[in-house]
C-alpha positions in Angstrom: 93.8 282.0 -16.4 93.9 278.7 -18.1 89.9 279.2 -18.3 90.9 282.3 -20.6 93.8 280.8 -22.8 91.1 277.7 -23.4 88.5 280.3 -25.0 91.6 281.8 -27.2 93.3 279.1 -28.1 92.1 278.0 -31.4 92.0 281.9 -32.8 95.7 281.9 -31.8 96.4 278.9 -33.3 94.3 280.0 -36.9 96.4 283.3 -36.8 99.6 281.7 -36.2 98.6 279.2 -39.2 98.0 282.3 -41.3 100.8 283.9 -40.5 103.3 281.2 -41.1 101.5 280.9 -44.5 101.9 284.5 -45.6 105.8 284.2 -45.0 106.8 280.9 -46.7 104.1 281.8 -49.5 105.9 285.4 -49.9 109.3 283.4 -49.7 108.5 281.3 -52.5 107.4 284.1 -54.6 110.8 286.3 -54.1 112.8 283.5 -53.8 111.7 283.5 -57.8 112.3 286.5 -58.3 115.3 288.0 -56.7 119.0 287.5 -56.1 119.7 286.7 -52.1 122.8 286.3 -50.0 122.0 283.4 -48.0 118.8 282.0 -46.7 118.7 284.2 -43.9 118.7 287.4 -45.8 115.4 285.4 -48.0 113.6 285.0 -44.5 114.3 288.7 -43.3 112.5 289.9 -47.0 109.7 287.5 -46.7 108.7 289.1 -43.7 108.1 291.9 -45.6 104.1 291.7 -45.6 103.6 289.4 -42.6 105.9 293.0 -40.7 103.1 295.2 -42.6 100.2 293.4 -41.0 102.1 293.1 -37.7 99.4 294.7 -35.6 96.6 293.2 -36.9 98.1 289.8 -36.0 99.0 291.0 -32.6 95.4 292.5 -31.9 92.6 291.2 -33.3 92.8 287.4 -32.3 93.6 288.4 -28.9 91.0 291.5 -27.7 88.2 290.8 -30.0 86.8 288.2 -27.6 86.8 290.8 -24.9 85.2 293.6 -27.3 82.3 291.6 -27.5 82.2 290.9 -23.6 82.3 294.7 -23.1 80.3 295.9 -25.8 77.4 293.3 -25.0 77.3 294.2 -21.1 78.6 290.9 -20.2 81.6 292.4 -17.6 78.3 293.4 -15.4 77.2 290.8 -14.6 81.2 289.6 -13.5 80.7 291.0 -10.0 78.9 288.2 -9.1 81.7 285.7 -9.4 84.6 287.4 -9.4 86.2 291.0 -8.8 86.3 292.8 -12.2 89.8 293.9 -11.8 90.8 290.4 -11.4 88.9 289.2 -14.0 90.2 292.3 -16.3 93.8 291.1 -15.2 93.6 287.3 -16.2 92.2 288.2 -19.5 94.8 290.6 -20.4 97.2 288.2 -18.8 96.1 284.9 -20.6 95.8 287.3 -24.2 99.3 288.9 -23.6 100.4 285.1 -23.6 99.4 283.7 -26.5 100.1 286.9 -28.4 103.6 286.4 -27.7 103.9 283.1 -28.0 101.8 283.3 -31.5 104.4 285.8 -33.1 107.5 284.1 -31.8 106.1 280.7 -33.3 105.3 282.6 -36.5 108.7 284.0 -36.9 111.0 281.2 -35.4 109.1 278.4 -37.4 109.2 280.1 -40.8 112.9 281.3 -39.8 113.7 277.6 -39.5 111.7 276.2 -42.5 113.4 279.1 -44.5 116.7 278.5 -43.4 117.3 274.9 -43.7 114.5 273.5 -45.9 114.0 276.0 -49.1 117.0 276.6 -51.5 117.8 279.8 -52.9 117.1 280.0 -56.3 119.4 282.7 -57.4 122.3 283.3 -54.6 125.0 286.1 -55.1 128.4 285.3 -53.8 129.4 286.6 -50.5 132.4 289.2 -52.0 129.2 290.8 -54.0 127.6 291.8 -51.0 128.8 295.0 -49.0 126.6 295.8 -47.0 126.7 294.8 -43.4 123.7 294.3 -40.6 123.5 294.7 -37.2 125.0 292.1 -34.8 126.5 291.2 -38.1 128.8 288.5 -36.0 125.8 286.7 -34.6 123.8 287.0 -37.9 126.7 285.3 -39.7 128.4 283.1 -37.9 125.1 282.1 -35.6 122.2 282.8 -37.5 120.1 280.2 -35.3 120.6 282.2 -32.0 119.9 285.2 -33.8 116.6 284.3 -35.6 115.7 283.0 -32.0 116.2 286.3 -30.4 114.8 288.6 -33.2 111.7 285.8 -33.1 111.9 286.5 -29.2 111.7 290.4 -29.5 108.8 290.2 -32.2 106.6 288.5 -29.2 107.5 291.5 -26.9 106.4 293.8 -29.4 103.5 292.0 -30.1 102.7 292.2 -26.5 102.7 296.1 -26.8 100.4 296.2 -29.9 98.2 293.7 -27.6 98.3 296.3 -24.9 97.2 299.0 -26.4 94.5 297.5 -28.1 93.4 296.0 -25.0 93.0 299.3 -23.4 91.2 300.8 -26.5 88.8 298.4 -25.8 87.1 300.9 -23.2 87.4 303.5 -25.2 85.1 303.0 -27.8 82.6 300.5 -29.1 83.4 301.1 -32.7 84.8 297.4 -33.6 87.1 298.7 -36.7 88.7 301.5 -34.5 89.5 298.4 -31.8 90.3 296.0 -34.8 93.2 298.4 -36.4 93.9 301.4 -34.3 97.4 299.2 -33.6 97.5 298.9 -37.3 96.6 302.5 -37.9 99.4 303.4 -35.0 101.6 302.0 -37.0 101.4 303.3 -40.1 101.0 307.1 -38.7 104.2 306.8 -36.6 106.3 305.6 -39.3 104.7 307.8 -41.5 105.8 310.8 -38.6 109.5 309.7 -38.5 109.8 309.1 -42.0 109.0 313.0 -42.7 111.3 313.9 -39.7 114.0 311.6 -42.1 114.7 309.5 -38.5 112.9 306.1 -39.8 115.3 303.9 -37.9 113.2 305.2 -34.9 109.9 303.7 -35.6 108.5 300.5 -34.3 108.6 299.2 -37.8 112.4 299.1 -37.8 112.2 298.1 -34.5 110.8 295.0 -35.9 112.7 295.0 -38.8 116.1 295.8 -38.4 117.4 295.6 -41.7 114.4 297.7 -43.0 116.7 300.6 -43.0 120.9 301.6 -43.4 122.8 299.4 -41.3 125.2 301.6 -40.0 121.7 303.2 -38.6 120.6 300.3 -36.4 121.7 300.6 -32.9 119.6 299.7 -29.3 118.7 302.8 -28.9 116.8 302.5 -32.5 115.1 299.5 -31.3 114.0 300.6 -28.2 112.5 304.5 -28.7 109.6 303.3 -30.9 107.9 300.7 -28.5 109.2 302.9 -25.7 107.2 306.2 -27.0 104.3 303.7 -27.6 104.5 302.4 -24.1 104.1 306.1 -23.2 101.3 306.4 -25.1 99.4 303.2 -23.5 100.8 304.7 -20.2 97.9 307.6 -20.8 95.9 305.5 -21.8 95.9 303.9 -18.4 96.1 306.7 -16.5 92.9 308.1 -18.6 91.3 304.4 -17.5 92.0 305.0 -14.0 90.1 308.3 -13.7 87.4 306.7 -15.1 87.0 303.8 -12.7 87.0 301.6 -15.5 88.6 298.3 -13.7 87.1 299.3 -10.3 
């Protein structure tokens, strides 16, 4: 697998740059613009654009490597030095990997940059602000264990955008439709939920939750979005098997 990380490494490492640039860029802008509780509640809106992008981040440093080795015939000729399965295994293994490391280092780094490094520019005292997030106690009182742990579940769901895109892969040789059909996930889903007035459901608030009302955000929230898209790359799999794809 190490083989494998090797040939991805520097991709993940120019995403992760970009990423981490898009935040603190984006922080500097609100931070001039907008009135902010504390410098944890500036990192959670810098996000904003970095969270819109999400899937493109998770996917296309990570699988377009392997689109090319598909689309160009190159997982023929793989027989010859080792099973295709196992081949197909350490590559989704070594990209699921750096995917998740890439987004946690994205969010945890700018999370600590933010937090102790930039000053907010236009705070508003504590008895302005009402409303209340959740794990409000941890966010508070331990804001370091709690933008470690939000960074933490960022990777995960990174690794399910990763996932799906690595099985699309076999699906079709169209490049854009492998590129952003994470991105274009994303965006129908939350468009779905949104009509059905149950946004707190999508895997946009699942990576953001203090996108919506407060009082909205529970586990269960956070959890049926990637869960329904885990479903989805469940059939995906399933469809793959039929085929004989990784035999």
């Amino acid at each position: 697998m190490m083989n494998e990380i090797k040939q991805l490494r520097w991709m993940a490492m120019f995403s992760s740059f970009c990423g981490l640039a898009i935040i603190l860029i984006y922080s500097v802008i609100v931070n001039t613009n907008s009135m902010f509780e504390s410098n944890l509640q500036l990192w959670e809106v810098s996000q904003d654009f970095f969270n819109f992008l999400f899937p493109l981040f998770a996917t296309i440093p990570f699988c377009t490597l392997l689109f090319l080795e598909v689309k160009e015939g190159y997982l023929t000729f793989v027989h010859n030095r080792i099973k295709l399965k196992k081949y197909l295994k350490l590559k989704y293994q070594a990209g699921a990997l750096l995917c998740g490391v890439s987004i946690f280092l994205v969010s945890f780094i700018s999370f600590i940059i933010i937090l102790y490094l930039i000053d907010i520019r236009f705070p508003v005292s504590d008895a302005e602000v009402e409303m209340r997030y959740f794990f409000d106690g941890i966010r508070l009182n331990q804001p370091l264990i709690y933008g470690f742990f939000l960074s933490l579940w960022r990777g995960l769901l990174g690794i399910v955008y990763y996932t799906l895109t690595f099985n699309l892969v076999f699906f079709t040789s169209n490049i854009f439709i492998v590129s952003t059909g994470g991105f274009i996930y994303s965006l129908i889903e939350n468009f779905i939920f949104s009509i059905l007035g149950i946004p707190q459901y999508s895997m946009t608030s699942s990576l953001i939750p203090t996108r919506v009302n407060p009082e909205w955000t529970t586990i269960s929230s956070l959890l049926i979005g990637p869960l329904i898209l885990i479903f989805f790359i469940a059939v995906f799999m399933i469809l793959q098997k039929r085929r004989g794809v990784f035999n």
